[in-house]
C-alpha positions in Angstrom: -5.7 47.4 30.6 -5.6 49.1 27.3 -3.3 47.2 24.5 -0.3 48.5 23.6 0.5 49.5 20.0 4.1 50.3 18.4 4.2 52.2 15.7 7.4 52.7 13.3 7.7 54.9 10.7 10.1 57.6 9.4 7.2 60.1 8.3 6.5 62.4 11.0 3.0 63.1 9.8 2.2 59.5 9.2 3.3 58.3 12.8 1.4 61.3 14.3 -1.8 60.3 12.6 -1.4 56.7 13.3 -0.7 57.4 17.1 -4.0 59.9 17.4 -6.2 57.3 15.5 -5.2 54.2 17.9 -5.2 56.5 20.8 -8.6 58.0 19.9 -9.5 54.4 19.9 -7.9 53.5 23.6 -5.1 51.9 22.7 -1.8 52.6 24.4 0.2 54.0 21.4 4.4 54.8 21.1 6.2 55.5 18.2 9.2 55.2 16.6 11.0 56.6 13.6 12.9 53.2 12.3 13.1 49.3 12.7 16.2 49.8 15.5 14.3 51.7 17.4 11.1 49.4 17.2 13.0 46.7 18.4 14.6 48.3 21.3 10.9 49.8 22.4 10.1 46.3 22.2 12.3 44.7 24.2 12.0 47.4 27.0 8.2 46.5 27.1 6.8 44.2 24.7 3.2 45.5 22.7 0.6 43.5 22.0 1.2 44.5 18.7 3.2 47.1 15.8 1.9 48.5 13.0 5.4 49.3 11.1 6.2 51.2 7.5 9.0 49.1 5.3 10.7 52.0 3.7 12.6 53.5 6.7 16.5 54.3 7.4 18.7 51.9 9.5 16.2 48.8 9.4 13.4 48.7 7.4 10.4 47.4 7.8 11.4 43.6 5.9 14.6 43.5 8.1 12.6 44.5 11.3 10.2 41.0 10.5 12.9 38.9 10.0 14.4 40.0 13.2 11.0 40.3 15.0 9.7 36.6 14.2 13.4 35.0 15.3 13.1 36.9 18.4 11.7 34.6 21.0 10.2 37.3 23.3 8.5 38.9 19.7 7.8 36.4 17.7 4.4 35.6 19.1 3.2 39.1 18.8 1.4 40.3 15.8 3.1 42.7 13.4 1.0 44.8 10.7 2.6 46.6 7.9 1.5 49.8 6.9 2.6 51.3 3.6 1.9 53.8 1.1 5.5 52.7 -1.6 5.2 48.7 -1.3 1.8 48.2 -3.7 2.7 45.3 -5.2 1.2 42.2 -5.0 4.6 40.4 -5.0 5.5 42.3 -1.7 2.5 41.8 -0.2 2.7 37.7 -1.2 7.0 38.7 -0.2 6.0 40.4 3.1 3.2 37.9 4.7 5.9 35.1 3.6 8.5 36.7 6.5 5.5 36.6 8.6 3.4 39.4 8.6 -0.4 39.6 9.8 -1.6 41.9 7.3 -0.6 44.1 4.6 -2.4 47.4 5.0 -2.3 49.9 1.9 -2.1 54.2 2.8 -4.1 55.5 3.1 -7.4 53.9 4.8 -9.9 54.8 6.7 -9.6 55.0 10.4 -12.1 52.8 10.6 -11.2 50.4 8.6 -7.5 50.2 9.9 -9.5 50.5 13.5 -11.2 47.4 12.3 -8.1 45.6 11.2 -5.7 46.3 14.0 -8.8 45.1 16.6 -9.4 41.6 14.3 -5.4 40.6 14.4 -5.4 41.4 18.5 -8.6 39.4 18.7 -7.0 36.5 16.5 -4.0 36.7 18.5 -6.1 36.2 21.7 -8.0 33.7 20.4 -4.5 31.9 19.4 -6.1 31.3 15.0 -3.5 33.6 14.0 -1.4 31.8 11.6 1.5 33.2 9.4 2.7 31.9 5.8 6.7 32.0 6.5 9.5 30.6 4.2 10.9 27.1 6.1 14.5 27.7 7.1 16.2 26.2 4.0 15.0 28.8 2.0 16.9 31.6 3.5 19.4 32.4 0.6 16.3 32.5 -1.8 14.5 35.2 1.1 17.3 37.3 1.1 18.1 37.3 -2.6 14.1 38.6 -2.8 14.1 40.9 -0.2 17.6 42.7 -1.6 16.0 42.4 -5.5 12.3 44.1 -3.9 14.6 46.9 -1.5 16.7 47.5 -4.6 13.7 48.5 -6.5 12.0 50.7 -4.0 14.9 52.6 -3.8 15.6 53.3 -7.7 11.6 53.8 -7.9 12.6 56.2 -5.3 15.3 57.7 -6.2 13.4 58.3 -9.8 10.9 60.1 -8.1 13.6 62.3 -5.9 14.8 63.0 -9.2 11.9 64.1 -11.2 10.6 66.2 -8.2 14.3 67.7 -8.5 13.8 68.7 -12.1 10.3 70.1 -11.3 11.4 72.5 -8.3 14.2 73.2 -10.3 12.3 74.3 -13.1 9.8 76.6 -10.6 13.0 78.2 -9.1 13.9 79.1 -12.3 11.2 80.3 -13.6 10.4 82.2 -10.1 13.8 84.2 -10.5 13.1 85.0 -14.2 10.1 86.5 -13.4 11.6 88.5 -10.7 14.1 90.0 -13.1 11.3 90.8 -15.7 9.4 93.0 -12.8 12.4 94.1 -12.7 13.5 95.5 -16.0 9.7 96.5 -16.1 10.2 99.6 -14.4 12.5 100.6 -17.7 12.4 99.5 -21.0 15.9 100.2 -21.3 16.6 97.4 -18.9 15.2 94.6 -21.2 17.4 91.3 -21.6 20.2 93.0 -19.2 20.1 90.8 -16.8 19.4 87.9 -18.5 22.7 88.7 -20.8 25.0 88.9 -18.1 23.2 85.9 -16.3 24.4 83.8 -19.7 27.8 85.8 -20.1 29.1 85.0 -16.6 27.5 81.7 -16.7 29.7 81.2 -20.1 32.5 83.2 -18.3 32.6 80.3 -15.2 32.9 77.7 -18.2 35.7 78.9 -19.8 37.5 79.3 -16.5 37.2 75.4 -16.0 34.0 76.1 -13.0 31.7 72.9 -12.7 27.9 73.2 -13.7 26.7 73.7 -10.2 29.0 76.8 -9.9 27.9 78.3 -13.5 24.1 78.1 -12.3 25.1 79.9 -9.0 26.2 82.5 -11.8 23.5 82.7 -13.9 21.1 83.1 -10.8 22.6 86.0 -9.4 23.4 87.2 -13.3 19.8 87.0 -13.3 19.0 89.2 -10.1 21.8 90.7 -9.9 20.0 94.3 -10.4 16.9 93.4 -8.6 18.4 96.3 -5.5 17.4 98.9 -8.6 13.8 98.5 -7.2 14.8 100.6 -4.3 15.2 103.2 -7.5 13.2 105.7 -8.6 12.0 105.2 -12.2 13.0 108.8 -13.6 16.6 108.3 -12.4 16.9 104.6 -14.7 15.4 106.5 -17.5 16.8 109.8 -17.3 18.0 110.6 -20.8 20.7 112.7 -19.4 23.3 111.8 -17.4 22.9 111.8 -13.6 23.7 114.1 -11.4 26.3 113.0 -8.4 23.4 112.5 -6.3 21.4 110.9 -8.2 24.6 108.3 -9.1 24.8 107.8 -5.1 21.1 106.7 -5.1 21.8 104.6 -8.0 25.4 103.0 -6.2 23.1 101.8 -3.2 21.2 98.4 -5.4 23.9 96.3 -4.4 23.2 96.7 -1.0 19.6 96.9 -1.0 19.7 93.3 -3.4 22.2 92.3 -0.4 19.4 92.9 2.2 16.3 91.2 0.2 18.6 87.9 -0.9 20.8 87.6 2.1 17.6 85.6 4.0 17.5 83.4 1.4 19.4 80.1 1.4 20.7 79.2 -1.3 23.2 77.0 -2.9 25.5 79.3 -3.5 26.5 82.7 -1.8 23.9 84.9 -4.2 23.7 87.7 -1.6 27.6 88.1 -1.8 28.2 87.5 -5.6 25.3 90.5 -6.5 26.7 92.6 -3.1 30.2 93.2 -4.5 29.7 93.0 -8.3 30.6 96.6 -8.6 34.1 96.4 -6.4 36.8 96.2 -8.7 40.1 94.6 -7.9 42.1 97.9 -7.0 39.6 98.9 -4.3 38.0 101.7 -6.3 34.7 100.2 -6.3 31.6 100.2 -4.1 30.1 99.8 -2.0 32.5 98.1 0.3 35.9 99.8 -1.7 36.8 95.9 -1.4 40.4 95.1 -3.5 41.5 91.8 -5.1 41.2 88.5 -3.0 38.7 89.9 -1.0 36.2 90.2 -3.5 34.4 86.7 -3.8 35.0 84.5 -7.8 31.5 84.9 -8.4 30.9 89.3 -7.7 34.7 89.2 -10.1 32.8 87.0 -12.8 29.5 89.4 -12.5 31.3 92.5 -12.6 33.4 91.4 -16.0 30.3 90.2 -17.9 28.0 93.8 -16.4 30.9 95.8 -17.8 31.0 94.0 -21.4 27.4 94.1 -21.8 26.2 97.4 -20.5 29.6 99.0 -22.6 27.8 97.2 -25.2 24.4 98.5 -25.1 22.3 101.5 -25.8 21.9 103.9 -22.1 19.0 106.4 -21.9 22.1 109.0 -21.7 25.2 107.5 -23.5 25.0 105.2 -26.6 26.7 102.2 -26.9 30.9 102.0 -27.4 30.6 98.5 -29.0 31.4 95.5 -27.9 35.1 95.7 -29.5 36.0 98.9 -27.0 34.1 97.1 -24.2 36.3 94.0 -24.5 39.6 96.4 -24.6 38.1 98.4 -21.8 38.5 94.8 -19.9 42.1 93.8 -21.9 43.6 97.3 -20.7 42.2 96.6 -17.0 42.6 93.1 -16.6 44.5 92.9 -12.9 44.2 96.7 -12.5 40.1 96.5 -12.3 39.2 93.4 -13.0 40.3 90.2 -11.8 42.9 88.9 -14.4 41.9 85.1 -14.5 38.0 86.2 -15.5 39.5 89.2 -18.0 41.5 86.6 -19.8 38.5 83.9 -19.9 36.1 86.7 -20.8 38.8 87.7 -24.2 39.2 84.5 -24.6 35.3 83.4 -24.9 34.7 86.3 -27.9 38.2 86.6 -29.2 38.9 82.7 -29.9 35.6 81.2 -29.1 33.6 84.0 -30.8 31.0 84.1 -28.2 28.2 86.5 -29.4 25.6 88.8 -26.8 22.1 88.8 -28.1 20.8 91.6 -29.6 17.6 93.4 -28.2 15.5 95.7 -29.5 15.4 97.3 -26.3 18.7 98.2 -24.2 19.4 98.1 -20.5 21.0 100.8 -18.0 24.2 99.6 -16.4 25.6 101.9 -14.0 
């Protein structure tokens, strides 16, 4: 009869290529994702031996030994660890003091762990297994070591979690800035647009008392908010004239066709829905959905506020710029008639007390 090996660990990848190496090898082979569920496999039918990971949810891999070797139907039976975050000497010297049979470093060689997993079963049959455990009066000082060797794992951890964070973060980031530049490269005059209503409305959700993760759901969609213009023709964003009726219609369908490449997309915050409505205005009059007031979602009222100040602000292939000081009384005159009052007042606010100032480009963008 072929021996029967347990395997626990929480990495679905690991455990399947631990179960296909012992099976390739003949051994009888289930697996489980955590210490719990190790020891009820166990008790349901005994193996003649588990190879176990020590960072895992519920009960790790240190609990799971303590409660394996005071176990009187388990104690007897070998128990390997397996483990690619515990590297340490100290928890090797911690983990073969609780009892293990061997402390086994990922990755190794299926031979190798072949070879290790066979010499414990044939110690164990042979009955020279012996196991280095801490006598019973030294439980406080087991437990105070085990807590002080988990705690670190899981900062070490969490420090890693963190930095991996920052780095996809970071590639996010830099993915949607890129997509905005390829972009604003089909016209010149669409330079630094999007990026200035990305910061505007990002500066906008600030003053308005929004929470950083909120203000970087604005940027984003600042950021892509006119990606739907790739659905444009070129000679209609950099027509020097301005554009017929039909040619505006072709122009007013970006937010939908941005709505239909984002909407897929899961992200933190509802980018599809900010970049959909971001031309609706609060009496209705907007498009594409003729949307009024309430029904147009915080982040498409931030968007439309800062598009408004910045494109009134810059150059258009066929109408110069009004300035920035009509632009902001464009949004004073219509605050709560087109524009959502809350975001008009935060927006006057941010240039008229906080003197808030849009870079200048050489190059200007079209903002229809």
């Amino acid at each position: 009869m072929s021996p029967r090996v347990l395997v626990a660990d929480d990495d679905t990848s690991s455990r399947y290529l631990l179960e296909s190496i012992l099976s390739s090898a003949g051994y009888d082979v289930e697996s489980v994702p955590d210490g719990e569920q190790a020891l009820s496999a166990a008790h349901r039918q005994p193996p003649d031996l588990i190879v176990t990971d020590i960072l895992m949810p519920n009960m790790d891999g240190y609990a799971l030994c303590r409660a394996w070797r005071s176990d009187q139907r388990l104690s007897a039976i070998p128990l390997v660890y397996y483990t690619a975050n515990y590297t340490d000497p100290d928890d090797e010297r911690f983990a073969l003091s609780l009892g293990a049979d061997r402390f086994l470093l990922k990755p190794l060689d299926p031979d190798v762990l072949l070879a290790e997993v066979d010499s414990v079963l044939q110690f164990t049959r042979s009955g020279d297994l012996t196991r280095r455990m801490l006598p019973s009066e030294d439980e406080t000082e087991v437990l105070k070591e085990y807590n002080a060797r988990l705690v670190s794992k899981l900062e070490q951890q969490l420090i890693e979690v963190q930095r991996v964070n920052e780095s996809l973060t970071l590639l996010v980031d830099g993915t949607i800035e890129a997509i905005a530049k390829l972009v604003e490269a089909r016209d010149p005059y669409t330079s630094g647009h999007q990026e200035r209503v990305a910061d505007l409305g990002a500066a906008i959700a600030a003053e308005m008392g929004y929470d950083s993760h909120f203000q970087r759901g604005i940027r984003m969609a600042g950021l892509l908010h006119d990606i739907g213009k790739i659905y444009v023709p070129a000679e209609i964003l950099t027509k020097p004239r301005r554009l017929t009726e039909v040619e505006f219609n072709i122009v007013k369908l970006h937010p939908e066709v941005a709505y239909d490449v984002l909407a897929p997309i899961e992200f933190p915050w509802p980018i599809a829905e900010y970049i959909y409505q971001h031309h609706e205005r609060a009496d209705g009059s907007g498009y594409p959905l003729g949307i009024k007031d309430d029904a147009i979602v915080d982040g498409a009222r931030i968007l439309a506020v800062a598009d408004v100040v910045e494109a009134m602000s810059s150059h258009r292939p066929y109408k110069l710029a009004v300035g920035l000081d009509a632009a902001l009384d464009e949004i004073d005159s219509n605050a709560g008639i087109l524009y959502d009052r809350d975001v008009a007042v935060a927006c006057l606010q941010l240039f008229r007390v906080h003197h808030y100032v849009i870079p200048e480009s050489s190059s200007s963008p079209l903002a229809l």
